[in-house]
N, C-alpha and C positions, 0 to 999 in steps of 0.2 A: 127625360131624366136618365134613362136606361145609357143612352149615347152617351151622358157626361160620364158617368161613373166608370162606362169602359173607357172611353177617352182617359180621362186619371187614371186609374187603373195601368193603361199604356203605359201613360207617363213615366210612372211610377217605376215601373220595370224596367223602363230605358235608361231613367236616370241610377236604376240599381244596375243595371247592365253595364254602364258605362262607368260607374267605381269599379267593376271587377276586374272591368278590360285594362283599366288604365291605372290599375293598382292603387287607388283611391281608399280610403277609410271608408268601410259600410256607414251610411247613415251623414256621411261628413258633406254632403251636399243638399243645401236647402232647398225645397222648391217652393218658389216666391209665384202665386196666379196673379197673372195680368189680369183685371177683372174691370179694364176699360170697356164700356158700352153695354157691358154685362144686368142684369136686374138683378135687385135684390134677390129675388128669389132664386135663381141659379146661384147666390153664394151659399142662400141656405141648404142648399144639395150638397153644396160643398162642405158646409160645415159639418151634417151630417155623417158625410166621408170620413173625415176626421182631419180636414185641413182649413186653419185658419190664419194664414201669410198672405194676404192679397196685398196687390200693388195697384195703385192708380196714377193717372197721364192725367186726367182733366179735372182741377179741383172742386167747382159746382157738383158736376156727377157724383165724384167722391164722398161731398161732404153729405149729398143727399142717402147716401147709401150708407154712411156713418151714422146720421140721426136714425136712418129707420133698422138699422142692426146695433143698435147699443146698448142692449142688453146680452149681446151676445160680446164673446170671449176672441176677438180678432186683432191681431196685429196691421197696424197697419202702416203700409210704406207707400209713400211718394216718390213714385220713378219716372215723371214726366219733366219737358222741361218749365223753368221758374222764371216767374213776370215779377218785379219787386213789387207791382200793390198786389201778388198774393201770399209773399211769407209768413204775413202776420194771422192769417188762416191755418197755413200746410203748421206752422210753426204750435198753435193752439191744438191742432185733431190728428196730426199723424206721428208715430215711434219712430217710425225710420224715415230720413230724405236720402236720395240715391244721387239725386242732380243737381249737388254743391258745386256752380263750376266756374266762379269766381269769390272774392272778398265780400262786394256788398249785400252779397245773396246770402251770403254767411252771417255777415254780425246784424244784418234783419230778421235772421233767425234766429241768434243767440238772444237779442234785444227782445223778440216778441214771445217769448218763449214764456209761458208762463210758471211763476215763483214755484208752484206745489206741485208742477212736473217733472221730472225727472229727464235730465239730460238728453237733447235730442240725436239719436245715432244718424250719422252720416255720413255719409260716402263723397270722393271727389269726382265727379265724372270728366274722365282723361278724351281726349278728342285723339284717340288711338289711329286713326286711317288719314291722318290730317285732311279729312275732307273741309272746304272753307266754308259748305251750308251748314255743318252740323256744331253742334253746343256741346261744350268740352272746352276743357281747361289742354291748353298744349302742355305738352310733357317737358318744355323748356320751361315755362311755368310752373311746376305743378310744386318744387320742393319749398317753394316762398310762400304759394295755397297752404300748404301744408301747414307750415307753422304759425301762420295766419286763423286758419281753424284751429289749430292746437288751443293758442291762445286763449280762445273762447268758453270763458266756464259753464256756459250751460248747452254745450255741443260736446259731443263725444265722437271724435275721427275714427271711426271704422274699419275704413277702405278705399277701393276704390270701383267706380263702374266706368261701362265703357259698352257704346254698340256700334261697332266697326260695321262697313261700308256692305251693302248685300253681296252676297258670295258665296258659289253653291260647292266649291270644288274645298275637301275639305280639309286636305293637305295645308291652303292658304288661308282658314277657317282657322287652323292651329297653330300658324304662322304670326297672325294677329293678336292672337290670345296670349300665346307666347311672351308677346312682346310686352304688354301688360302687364304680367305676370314678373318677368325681368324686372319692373320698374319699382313694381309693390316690392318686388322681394329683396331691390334695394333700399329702399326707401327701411324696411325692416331692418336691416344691416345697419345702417343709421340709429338707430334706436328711437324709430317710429309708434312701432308697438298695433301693424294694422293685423286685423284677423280676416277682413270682410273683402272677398273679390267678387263683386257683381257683375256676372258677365256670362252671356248667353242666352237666345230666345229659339222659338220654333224652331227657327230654321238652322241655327249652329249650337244648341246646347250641348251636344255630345262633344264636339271640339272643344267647347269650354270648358269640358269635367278632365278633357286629355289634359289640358293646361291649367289646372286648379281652382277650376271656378268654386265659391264655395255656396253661391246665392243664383238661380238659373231664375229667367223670369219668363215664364210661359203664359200663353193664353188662349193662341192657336189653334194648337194642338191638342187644348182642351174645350174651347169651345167653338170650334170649326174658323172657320174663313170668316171674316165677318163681312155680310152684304153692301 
């Protein structure tokens, strides 16, 4: 317990480190806990911290840790990628989806969403690095996603995420983000209306805060390497 808390702690610093360095609004950068493979009980450390933003990758795990913390006060986001027989889950138990990264995945969202919930926030995830394994909407696409999800009245468009290709050197770290960043802020020029740039983990979220990340999604860093 002692480790997580300075671990956050860290976190916490760096991500307040890095608004000051890179002229950042105090407070204007989220920090979203990856809390894939995690137990229940290391969130409840967490909560007690005073952080309740977790993100989850694998739906079963998630939903298991949803039932047994439901009494507690947690936001929750879906930042893995989306198989279409699980929207109609992610779409019933989670606030935020991060990995909107085509049409059908969307209006099986909008469709399953249920009546007395209120609008599910979503993110595009842009296939930033054009790598051809990874999931993401290409950026030649994305202004047709866009209006696509618009469309959807019980989806509310965001943003967008994005996890470009691993890369230690951080110059090219900000080069990437960058470029995201350019896309949203046209897209806003348009008269989009996005607030939400999800973008950054362990290993580059300080790159991310240089280039306006506004949502960082950590898990690493806070609960070591996982075995």
């Amino acid at each position: 317990m002692q480790n997580l808390i300075q671990n956050l702690n860290d976190v916490r610093e760096r991500i307040s480190e890095a608004e000051k360095k890179y002229h950042r609004e105090t407070g204007s950068v989220t920090l979203l806990i990856a809390t894939k493979t995690q137990s229940a009980e290391s969130l409840k450390i967490l909560l007690e911290a005073g952080e309740n933003i977790f993100g989850e990758s694998y739906l079963q795990e998630g939903l298991e840790k949803i039932e047994v913390l439901k009494e507690e006060n947690i936001e929750w986001h879906f930042i893995g990628p989306i198989q279409s027989n699980k929207t109609k889950q992610i779409a019933e138990h989670f606030s935020w989806v991060h990995s909107v990264d085509r049409e059908k995945i969307a209006r099986r969202l909008n469709d399953q969403r249920p009546e007395n919930s209120p609008p599910l926030n979503v993110c595009i995830e842009v296939n930033i690095s054009g790598e051809k394994s990874k999931s993401g909407c290409e950026i030649s696409e994305l202004s047709l996603l866009v209006k696509r999800v618009q469309a959807f009245p019980k989806l509310t468009l965001r943003g967008l995420m994005a996890i470009p290709a691993p890369c230690d050197d951080f110059s090219k770290q900000r080069l990437v983000f960058r470029k995201l960043k350019a896309v949203f802020d046209e897209l806003n020029q348009q008269g989009v209306q996005l607030d939400t740039l999800s973008m950054g983990m362990t290993q580059d979220f300080e790159a991310a805060i240089a280039e306006g990340a506004t949502i960082v999604r950590i898990g690493t860093a806070i609960f070591g390497a996982r075995l």
